[in-house]
C-alpha positions as CSV (number, residue, x, y, z in Angstrom):
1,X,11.0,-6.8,-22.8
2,X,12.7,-5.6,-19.5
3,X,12.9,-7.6,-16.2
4,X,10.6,-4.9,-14.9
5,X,8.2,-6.1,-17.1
6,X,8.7,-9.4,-17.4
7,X,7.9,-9.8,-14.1
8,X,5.0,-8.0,-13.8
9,X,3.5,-9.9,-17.1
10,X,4.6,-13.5,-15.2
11,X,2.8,-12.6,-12.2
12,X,-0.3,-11.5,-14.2
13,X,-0.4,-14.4,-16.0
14,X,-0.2,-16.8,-12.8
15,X,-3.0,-14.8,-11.4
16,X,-4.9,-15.0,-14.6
17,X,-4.8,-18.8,-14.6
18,X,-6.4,-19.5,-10.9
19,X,-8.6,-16.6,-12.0
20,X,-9.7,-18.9,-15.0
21,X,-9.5,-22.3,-13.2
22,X,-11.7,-20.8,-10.1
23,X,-14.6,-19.5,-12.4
24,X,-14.2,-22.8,-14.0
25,X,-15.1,-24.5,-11.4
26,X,-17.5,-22.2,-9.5
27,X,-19.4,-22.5,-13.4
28,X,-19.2,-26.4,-13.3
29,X,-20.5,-26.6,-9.7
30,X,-24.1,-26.9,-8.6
31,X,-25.1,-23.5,-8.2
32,X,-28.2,-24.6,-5.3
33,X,-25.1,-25.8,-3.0
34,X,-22.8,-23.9,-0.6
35,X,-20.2,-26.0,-1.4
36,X,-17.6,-26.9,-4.4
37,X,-15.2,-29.8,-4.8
38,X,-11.6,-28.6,-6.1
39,X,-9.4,-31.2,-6.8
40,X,-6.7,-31.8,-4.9
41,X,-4.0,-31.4,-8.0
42,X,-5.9,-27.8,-9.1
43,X,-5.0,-26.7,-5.6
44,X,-1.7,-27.6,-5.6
45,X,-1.2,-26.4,-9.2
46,X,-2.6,-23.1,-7.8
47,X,-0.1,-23.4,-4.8
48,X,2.8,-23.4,-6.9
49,X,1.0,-20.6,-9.3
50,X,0.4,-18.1,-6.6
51,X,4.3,-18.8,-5.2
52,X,5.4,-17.9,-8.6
53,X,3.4,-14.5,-8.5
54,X,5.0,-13.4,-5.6
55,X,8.5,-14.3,-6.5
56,X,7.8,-11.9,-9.7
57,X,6.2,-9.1,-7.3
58,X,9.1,-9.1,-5.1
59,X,11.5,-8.8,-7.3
60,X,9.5,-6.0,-9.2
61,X,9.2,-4.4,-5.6
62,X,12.9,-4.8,-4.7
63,X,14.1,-3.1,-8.2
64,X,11.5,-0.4,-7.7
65,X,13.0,0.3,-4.5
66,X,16.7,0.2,-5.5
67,X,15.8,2.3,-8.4
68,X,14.0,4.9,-5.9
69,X,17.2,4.9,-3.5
70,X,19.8,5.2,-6.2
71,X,17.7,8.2,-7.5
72,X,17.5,9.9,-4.0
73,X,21.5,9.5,-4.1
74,X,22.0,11.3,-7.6
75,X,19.3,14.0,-6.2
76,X,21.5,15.0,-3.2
77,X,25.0,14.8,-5.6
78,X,23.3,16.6,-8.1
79,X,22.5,19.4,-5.1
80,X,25.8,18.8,-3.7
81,X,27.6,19.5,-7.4
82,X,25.0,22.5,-7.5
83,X,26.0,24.5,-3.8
84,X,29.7,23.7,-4.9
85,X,28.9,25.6,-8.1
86,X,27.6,28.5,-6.3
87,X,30.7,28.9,-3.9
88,X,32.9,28.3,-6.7
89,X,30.9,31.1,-8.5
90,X,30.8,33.8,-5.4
91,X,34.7,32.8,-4.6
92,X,35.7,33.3,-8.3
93,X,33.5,36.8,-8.2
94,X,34.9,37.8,-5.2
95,X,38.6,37.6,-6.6
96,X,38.0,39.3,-9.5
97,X,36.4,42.2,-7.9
98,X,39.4,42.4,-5.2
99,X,41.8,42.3,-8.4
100,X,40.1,45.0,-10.2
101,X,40.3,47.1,-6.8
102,X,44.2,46.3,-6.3
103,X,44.9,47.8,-10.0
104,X,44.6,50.8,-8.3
105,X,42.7,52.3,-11.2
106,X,41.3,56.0,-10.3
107,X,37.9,56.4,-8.4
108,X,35.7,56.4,-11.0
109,X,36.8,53.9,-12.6
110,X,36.0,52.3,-9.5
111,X,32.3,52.9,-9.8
112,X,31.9,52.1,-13.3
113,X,33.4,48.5,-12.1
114,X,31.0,48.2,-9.2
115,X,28.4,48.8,-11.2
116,X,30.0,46.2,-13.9
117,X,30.0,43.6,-10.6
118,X,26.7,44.5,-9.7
119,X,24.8,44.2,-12.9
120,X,26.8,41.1,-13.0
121,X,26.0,39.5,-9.8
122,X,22.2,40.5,-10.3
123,X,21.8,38.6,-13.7
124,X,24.4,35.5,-11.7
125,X,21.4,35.8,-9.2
126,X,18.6,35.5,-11.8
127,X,20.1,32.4,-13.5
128,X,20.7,30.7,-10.1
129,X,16.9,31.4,-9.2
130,X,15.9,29.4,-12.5
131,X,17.9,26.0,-11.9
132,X,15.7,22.7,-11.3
133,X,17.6,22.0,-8.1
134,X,17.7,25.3,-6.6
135,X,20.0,26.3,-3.9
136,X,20.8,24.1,-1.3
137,X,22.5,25.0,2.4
138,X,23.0,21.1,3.5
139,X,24.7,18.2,2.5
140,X,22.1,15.9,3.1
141,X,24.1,13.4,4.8
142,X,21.3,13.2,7.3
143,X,18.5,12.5,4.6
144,X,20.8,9.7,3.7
145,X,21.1,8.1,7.0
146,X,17.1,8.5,7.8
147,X,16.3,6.5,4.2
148,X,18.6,3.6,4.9
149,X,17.2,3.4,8.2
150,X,13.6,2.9,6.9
């Protein structure tokens, strides 16, 4: 069983217990009178039942949000890596088509390789449009700064 879990099952299980001692008492009170007598031990029992729920809610909340932040950071590297790609892909494209023009190769040659680039670029294009992350034009520093803020 994970911490995740473990916690989560501790604190239900403290809450279950002042959930059974309450109806407990409620069942062995007088049910004409406004008024129950709980023992002064059952409340402190409850005291240190309730502190022990929220120690195991906090810490279930504190790893939920650590996981959540550490997943916004490998969103925005992941995007990073992904625009990187993209430059690295139109740089590479770019000096192959200048080398192809510098062979000096006759004109229509020429065309044949344009249309080579082209059909090349367009199917570059369609493969791009079909990534999860999609492009990106920002480093998302700024997204960084506003979530440790909050």
């Amino acid at each position: 069983m994970t911490h995740k879990e473990n916690d989560v099952d501790e604190a239900l299980e403290a809450t279950a217990r002042i959930f059974t001692d309450i109806k407990q008492i409620l069942k062995d009170g007088n049910d004409t009178s406004a008024d129950v007598s709980v023992p002064r031990q059952v409340l402190k029992d409850w005291k240190i039942q309730i502190l022990a729920a929220n120690k195991n809610i906090n810490k279930h909340a504190k790893r939920a949000l650590s996981r959540e932040c550490r997943l916004k950071i490998e969103k925005q590297l992941i995007k990073a890596a992904s625009v990187n790609e993209c430059v690295d892909r139109a740089a590479t494209q770019a000096r192959v088509y200048e080398r192809l023009r510098s062979n000096g190769e006759a004109s229509q040659t020429h065309s044949g390789i344009d249309r080579a680039i082209q059909s090349a670029s367009a199917i570059e294009e369609m493969l791009t449009s079909l990534t999860p992350t999609g492009r990106v034009n920002f480093h998302g520093a700024h997204v960084l700064l506003i979530n440790s803020s909050n």
